[in-house]
N, CA, C and O atoms as CSV, one atom per row, in Angstrom:
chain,resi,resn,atom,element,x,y,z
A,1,UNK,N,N,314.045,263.438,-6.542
A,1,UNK,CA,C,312.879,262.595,-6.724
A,1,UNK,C,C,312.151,262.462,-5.390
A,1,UNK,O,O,312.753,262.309,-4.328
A,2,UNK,N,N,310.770,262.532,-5.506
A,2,UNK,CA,C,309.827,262.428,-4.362
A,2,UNK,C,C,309.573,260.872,-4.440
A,2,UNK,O,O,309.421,260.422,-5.576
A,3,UNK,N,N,309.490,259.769,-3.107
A,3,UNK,CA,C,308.686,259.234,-3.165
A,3,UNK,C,C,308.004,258.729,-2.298
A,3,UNK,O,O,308.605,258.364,-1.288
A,4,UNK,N,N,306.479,258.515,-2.368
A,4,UNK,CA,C,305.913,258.376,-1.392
A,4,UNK,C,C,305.254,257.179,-1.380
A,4,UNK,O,O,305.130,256.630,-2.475
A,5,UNK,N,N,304.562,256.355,0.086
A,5,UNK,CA,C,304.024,255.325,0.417
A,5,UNK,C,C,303.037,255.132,1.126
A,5,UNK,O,O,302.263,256.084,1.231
A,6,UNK,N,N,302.832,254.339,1.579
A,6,UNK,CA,C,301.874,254.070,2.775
A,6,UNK,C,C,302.631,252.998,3.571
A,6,UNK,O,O,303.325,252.134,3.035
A,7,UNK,N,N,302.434,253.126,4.947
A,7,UNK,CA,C,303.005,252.227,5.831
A,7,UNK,C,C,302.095,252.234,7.161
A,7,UNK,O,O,301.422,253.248,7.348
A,8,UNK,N,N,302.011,251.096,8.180
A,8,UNK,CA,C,301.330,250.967,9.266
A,8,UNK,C,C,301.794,250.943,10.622
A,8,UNK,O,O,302.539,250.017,10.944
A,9,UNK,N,N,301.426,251.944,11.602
A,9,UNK,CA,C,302.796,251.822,12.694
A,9,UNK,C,C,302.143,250.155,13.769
A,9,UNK,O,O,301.021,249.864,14.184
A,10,UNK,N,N,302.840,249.782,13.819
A,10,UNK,CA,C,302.476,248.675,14.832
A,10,UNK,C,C,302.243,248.302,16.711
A,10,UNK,O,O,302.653,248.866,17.726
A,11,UNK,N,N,301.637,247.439,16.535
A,11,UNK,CA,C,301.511,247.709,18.189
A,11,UNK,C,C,302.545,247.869,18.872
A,11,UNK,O,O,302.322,248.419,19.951
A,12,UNK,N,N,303.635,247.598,18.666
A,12,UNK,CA,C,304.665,248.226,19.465
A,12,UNK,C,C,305.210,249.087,19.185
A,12,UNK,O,O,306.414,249.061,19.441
A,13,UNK,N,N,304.555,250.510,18.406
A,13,UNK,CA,C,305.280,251.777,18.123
A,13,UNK,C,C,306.079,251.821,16.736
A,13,UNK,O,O,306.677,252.784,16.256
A,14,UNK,N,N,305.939,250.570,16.232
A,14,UNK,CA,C,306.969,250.419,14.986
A,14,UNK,C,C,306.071,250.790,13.363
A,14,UNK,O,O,304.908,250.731,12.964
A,15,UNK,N,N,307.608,251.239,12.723
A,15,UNK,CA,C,307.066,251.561,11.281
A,15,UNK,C,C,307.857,251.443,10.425
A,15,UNK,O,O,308.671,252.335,10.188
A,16,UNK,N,N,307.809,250.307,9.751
A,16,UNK,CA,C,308.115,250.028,8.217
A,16,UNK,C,C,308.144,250.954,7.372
A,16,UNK,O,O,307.229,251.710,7.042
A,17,UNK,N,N,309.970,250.872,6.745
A,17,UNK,CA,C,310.025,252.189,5.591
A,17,UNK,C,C,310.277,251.361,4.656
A,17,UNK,O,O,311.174,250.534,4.819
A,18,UNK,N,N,309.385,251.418,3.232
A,18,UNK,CA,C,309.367,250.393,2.631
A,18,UNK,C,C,310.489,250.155,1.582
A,18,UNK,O,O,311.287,251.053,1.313
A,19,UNK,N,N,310.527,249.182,1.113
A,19,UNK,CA,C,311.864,248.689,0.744
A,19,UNK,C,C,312.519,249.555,-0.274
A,19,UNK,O,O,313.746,249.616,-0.183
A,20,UNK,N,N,312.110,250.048,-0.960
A,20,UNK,CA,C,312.297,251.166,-2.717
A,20,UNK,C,C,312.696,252.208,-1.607
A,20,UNK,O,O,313.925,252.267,-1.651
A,21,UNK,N,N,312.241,253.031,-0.664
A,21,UNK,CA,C,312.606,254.221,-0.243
A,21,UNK,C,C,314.308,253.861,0.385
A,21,UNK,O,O,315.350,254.494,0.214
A,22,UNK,N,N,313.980,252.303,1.324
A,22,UNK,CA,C,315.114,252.447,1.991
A,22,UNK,C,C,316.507,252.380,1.256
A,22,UNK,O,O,317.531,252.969,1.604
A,23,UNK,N,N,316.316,251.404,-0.019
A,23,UNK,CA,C,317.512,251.335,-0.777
A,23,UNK,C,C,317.582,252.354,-1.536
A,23,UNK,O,O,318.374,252.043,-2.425
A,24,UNK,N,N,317.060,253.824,-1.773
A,24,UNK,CA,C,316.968,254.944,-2.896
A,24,UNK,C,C,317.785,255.236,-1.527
A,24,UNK,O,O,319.005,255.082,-1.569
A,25,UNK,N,N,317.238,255.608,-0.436
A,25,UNK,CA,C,318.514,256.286,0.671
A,25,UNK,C,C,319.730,255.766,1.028
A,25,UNK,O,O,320.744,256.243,1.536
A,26,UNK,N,N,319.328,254.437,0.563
A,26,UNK,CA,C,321.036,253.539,1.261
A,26,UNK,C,C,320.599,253.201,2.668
A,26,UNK,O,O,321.530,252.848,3.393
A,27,UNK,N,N,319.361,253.226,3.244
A,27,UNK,CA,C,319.414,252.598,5.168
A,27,UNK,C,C,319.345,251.187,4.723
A,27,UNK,O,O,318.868,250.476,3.838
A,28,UNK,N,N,320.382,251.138,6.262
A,28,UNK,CA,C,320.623,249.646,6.668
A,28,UNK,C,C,319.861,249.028,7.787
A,28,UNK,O,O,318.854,249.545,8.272
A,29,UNK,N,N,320.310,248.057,8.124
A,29,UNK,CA,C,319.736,247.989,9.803
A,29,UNK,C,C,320.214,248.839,10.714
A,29,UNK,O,O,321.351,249.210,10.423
A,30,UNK,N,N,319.766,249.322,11.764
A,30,UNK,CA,C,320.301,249.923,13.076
A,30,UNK,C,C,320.556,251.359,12.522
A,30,UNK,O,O,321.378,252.082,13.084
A,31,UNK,N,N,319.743,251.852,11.241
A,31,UNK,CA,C,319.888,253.388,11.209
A,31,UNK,C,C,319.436,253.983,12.266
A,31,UNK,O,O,318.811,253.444,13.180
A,32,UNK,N,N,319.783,255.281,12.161
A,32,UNK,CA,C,319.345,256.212,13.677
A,32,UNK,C,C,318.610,257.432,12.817
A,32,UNK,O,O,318.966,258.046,11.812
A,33,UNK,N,N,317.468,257.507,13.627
A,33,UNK,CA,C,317.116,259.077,13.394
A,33,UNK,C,C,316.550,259.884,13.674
A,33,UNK,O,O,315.850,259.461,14.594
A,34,UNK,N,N,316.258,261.190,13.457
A,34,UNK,CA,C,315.573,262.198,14.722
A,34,UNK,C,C,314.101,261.931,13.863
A,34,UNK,O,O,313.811,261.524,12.738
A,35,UNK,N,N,313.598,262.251,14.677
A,35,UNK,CA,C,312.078,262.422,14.649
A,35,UNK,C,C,311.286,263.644,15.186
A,35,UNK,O,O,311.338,263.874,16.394
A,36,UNK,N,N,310.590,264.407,14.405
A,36,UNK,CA,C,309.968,265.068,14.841
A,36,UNK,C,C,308.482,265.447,14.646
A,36,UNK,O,O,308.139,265.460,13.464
A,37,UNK,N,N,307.871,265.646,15.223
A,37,UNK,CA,C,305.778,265.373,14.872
A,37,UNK,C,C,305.624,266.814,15.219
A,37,UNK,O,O,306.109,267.428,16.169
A,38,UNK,N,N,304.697,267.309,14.067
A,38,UNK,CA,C,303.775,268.527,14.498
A,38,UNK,C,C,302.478,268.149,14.119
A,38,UNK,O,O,302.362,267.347,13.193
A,39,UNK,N,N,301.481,268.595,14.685
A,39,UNK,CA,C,300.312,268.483,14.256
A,39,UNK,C,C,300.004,266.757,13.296
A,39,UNK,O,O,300.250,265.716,13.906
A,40,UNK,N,N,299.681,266.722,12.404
A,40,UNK,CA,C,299.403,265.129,11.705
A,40,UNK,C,C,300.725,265.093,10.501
A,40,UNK,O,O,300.609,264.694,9.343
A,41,UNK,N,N,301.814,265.561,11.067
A,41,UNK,CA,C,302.983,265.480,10.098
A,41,UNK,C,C,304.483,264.587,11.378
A,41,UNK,O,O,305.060,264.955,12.400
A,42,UNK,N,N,304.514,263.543,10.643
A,42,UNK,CA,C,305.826,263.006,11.304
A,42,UNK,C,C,306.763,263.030,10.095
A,42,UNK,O,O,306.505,262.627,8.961
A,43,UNK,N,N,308.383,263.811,10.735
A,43,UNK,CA,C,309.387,263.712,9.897
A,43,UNK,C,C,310.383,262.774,10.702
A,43,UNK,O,O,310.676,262.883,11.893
A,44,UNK,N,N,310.912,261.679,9.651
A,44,UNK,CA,C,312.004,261.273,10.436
A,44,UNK,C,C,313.792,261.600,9.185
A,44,UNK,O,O,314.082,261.419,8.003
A,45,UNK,N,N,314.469,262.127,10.403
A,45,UNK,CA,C,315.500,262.640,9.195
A,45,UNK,C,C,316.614,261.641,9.548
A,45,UNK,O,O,316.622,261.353,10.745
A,46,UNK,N,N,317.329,261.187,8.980
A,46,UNK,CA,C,318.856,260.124,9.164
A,46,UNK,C,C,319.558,260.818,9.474
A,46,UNK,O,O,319.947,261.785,8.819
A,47,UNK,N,N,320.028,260.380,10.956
A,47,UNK,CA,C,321.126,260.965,11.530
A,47,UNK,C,C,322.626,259.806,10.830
A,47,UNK,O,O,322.725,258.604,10.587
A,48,UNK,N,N,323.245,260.602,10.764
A,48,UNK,CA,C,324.483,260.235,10.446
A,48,UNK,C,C,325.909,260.548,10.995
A,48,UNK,O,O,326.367,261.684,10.871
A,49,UNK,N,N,326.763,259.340,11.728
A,49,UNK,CA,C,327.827,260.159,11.996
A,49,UNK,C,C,328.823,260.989,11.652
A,49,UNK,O,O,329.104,260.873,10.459
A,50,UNK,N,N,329.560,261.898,12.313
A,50,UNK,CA,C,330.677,262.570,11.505
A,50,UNK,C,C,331.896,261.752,10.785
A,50,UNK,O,O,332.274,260.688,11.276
A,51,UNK,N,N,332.365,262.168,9.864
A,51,UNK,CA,C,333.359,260.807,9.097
A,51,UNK,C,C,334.562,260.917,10.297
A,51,UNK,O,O,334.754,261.742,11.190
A,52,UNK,N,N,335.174,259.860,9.939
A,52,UNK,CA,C,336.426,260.038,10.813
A,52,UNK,C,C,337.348,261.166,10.931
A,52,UNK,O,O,337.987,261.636,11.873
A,53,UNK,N,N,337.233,261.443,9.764
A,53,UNK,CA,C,338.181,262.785,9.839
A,53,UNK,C,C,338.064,263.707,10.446
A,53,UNK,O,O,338.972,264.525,10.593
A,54,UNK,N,N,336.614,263.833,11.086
A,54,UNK,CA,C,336.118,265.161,11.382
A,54,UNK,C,C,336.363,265.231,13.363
A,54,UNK,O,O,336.279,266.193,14.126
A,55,UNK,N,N,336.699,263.664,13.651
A,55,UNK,CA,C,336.178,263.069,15.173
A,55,UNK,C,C,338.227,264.062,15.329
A,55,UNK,O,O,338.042,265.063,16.021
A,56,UNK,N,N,339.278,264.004,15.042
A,56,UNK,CA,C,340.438,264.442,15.663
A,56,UNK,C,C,340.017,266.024,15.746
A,56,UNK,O,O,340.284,266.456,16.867
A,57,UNK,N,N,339.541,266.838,15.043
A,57,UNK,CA,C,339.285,267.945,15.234
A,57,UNK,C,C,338.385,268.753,16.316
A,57,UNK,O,O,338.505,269.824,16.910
A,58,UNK,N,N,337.333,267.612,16.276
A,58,UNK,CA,C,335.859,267.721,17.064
A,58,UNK,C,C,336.871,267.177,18.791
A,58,UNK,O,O,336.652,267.868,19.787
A,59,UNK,N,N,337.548,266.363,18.871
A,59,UNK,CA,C,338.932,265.854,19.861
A,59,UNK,C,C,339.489,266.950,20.347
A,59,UNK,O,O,339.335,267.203,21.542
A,60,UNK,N,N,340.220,267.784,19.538
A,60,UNK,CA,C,340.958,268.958,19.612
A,60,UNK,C,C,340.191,270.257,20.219
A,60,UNK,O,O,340.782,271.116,20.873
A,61,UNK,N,N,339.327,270.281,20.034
A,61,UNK,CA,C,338.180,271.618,20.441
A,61,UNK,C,C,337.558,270.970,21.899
A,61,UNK,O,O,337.596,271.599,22.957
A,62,UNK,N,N,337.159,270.022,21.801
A,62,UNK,CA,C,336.365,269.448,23.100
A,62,UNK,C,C,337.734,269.709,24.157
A,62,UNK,O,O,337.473,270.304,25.203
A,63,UNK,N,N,339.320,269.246,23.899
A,63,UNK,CA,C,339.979,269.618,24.815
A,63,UNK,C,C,340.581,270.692,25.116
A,63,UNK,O,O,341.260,270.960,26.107
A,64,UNK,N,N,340.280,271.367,24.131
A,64,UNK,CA,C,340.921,272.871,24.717
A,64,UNK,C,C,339.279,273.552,25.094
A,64,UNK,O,O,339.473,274.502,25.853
A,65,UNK,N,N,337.908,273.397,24.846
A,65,UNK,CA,C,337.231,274.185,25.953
A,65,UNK,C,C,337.090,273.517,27.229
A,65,UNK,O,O,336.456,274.095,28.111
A,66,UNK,N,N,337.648,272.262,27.468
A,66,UNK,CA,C,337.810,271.569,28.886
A,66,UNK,C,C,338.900,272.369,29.859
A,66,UNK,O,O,338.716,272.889,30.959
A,67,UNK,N,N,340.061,272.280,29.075
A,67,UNK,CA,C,341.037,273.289,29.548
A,67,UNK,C,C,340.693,274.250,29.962
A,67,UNK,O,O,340.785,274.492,31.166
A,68,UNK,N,N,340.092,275.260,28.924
A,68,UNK,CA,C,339.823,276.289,28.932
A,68,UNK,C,C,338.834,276.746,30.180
A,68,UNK,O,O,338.735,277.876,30.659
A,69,UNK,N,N,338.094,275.480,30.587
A,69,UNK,CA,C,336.679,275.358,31.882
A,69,UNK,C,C,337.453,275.295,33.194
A,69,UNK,O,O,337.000,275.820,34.212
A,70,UNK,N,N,338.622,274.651,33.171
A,70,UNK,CA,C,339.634,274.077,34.237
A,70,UNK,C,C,339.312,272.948,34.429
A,70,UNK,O,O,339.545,272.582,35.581
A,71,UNK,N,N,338.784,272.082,33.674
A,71,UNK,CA,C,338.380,270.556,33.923
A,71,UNK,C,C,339.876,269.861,33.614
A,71,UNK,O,O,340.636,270.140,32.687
A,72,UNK,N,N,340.056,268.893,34.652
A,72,UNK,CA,C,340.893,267.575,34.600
A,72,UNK,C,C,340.319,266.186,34.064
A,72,UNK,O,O,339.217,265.677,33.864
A,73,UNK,N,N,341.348,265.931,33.970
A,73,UNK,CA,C,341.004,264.322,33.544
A,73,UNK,C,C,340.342,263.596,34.916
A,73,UNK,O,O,339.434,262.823,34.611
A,74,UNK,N,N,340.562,263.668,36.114
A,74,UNK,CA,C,339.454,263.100,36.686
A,74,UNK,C,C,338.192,263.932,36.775
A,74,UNK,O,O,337.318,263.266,37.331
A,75,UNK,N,N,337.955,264.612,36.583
A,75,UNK,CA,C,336.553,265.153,36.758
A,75,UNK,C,C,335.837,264.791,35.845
A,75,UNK,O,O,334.659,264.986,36.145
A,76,UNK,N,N,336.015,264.153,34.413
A,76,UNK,CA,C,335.441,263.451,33.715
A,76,UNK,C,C,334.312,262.165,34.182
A,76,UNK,O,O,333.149,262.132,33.778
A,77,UNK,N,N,335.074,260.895,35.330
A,77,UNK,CA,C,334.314,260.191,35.511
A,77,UNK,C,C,333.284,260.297,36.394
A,77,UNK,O,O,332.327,259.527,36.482
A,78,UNK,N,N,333.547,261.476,37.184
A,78,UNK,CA,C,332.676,262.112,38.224
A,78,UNK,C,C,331.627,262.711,37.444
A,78,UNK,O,O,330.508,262.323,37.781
A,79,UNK,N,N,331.644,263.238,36.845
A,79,UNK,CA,C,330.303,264.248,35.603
A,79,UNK,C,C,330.176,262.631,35.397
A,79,UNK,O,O,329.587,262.070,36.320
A,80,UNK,N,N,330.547,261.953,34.537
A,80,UNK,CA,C,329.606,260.947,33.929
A,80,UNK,C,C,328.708,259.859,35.038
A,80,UNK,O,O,327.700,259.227,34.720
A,81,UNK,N,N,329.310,259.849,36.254
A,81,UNK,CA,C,328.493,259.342,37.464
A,81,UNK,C,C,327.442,259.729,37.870
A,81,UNK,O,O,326.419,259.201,38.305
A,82,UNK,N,N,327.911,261.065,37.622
A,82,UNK,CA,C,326.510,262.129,38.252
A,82,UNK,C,C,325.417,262.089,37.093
A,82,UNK,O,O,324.244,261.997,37.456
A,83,UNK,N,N,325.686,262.148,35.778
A,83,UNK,CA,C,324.885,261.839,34.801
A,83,UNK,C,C,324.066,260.444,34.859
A,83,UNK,O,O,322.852,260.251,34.923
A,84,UNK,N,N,325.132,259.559,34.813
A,84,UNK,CA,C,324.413,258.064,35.330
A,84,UNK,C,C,323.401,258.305,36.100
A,84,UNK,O,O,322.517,257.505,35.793
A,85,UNK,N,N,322.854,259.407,37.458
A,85,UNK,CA,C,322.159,259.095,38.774
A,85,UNK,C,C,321.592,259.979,38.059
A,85,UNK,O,O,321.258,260.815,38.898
A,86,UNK,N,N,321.237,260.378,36.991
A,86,UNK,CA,C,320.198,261.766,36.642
A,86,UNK,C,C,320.538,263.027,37.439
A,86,UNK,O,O,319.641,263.573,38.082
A,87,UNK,N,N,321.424,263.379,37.435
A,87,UNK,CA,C,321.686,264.683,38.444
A,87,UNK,C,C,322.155,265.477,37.317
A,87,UNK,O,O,322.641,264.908,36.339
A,88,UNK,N,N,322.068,266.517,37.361
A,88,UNK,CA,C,322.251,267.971,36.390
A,88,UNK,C,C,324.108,268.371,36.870
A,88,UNK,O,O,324.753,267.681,37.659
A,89,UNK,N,N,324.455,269.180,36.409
A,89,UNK,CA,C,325.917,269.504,36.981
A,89,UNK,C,C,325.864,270.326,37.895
A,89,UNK,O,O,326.957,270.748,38.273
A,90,UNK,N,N,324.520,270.906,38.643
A,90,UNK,CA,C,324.414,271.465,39.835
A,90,UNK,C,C,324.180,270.569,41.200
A,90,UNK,O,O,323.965,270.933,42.356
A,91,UNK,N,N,324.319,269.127,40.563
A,91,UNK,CA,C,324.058,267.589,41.839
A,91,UNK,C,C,322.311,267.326,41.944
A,91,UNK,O,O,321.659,266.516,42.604
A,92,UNK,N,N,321.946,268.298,41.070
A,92,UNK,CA,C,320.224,268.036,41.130
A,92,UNK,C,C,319.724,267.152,40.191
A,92,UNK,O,O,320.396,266.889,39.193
A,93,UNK,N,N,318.289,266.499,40.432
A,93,UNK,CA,C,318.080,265.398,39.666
A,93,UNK,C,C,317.227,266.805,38.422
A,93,UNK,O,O,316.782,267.946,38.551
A,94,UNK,N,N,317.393,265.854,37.368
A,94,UNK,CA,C,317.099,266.638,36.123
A,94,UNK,C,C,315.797,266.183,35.412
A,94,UNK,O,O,314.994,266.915,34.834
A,95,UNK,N,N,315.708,264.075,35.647
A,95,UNK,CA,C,314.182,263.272,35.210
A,95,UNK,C,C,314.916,263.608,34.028
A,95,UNK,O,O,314.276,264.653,33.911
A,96,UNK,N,N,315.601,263.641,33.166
A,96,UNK,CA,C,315.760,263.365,31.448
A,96,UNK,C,C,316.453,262.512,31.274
A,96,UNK,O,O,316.126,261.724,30.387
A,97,UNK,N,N,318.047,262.200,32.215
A,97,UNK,CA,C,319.269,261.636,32.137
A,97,UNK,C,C,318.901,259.704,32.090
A,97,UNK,O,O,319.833,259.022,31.664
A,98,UNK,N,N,318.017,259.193,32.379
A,98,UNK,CA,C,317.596,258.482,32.631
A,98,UNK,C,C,317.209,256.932,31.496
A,98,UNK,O,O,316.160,256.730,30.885
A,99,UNK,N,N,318.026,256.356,31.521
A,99,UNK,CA,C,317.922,255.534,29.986
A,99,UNK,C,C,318.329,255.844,28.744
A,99,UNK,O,O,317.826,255.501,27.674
A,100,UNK,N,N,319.759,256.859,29.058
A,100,UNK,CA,C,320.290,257.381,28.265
A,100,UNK,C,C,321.472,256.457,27.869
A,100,UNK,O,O,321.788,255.621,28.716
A,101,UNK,N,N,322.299,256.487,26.500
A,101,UNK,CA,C,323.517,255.435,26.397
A,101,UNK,C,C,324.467,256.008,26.996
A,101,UNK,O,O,324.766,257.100,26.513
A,102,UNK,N,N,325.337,255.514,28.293
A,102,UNK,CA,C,326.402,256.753,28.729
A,102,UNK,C,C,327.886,256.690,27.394
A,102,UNK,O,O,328.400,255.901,26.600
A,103,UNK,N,N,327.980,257.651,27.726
A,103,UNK,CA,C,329.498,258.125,27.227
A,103,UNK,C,C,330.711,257.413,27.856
A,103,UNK,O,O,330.963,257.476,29.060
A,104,UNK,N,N,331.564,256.621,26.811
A,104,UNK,CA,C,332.790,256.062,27.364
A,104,UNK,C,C,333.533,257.112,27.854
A,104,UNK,O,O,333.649,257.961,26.971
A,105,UNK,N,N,334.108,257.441,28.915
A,105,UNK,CA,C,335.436,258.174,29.545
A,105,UNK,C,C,336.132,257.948,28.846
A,105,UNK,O,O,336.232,259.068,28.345
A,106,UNK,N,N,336.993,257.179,28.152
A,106,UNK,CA,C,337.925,257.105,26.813
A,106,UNK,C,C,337.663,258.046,25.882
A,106,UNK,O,O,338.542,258.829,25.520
A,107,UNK,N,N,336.265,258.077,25.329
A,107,UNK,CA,C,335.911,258.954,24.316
A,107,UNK,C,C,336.272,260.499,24.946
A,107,UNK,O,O,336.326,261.336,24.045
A,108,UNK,N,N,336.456,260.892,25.921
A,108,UNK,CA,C,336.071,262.352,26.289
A,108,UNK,C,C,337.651,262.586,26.560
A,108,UNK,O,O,338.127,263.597,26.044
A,109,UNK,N,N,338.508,261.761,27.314
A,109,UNK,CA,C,339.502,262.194,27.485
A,109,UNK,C,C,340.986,261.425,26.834
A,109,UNK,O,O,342.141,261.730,27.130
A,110,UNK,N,N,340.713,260.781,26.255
A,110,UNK,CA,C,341.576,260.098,25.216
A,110,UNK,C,C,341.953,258.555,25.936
A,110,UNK,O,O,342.788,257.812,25.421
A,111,UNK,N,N,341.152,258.173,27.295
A,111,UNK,CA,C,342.120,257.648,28.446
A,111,UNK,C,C,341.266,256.074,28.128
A,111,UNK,O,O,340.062,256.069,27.874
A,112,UNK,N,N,342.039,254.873,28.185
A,112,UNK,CA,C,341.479,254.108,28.694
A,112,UNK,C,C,340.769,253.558,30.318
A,112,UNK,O,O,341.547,253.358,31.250
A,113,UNK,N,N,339.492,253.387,30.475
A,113,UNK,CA,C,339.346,253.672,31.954
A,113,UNK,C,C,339.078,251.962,32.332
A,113,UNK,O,O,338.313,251.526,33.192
A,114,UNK,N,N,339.880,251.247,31.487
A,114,UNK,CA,C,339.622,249.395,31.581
A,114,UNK,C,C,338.023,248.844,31.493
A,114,UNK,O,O,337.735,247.649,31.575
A,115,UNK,N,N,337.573,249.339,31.410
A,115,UNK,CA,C,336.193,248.910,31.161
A,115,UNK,C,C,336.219,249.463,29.322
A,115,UNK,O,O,336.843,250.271,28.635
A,116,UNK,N,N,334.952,248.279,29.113
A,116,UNK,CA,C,334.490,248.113,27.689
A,116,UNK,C,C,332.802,248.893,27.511
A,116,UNK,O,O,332.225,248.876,26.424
């Protein structure tokens, strides 16, 4: 089923997806999603995470091409520092890294690093 609306973006960049579309998709609050504009066409598609099941596998591969790179478990918080300062993995600034959400060190290497 197609359905379509009209909606108004607001002065602060915002746009109402109206109520029939959002409950035919199931969005909640705090959905996420990509966006992309060509010419006078904006698509926004629902990003969705991987189910749980999929995060031990996606676990399993991330550490064996780490291995596989010769990366250690400390070189983890060092890349994510250097990311923090906008620097590329060559120590150069990159201008993208910048107001990005960082990555927990827990998530990457299984480790608690005491911070939340």
């Amino acid at each position: 089923m197609f359905d379509a609306a009209t909606t108004t973006l607001s002065s602060k960049g915002q746009v109402v997806i109206p109520e029939a579309i959002r409950e035919r998709l199931g969005l909640k609050t705090g959905a996420q999603f990509v966006v992309v504009a060509d010419r006078d066409v904006v698509i926004l598609k629902v990003l969705e995470p991987p189910a749980l099941s999929e995060f031990a596998a996606l676990t399993t591969q991330a550490r064996r091409a780490a291995k596989a790179a010769g990366l250690k478990s400390a070189d983890v918080p060092r890349a994510i520092k250097k990311v923090r300062r906008g620097e590329n993995c060559d120590g150069a600034h990159d201008g993208k890294t910048r107001n990005r959400k960082p990555v927990a060190a827990h998530r990457l290497t299984g480790r608690s690093t005491g911070r939340t």
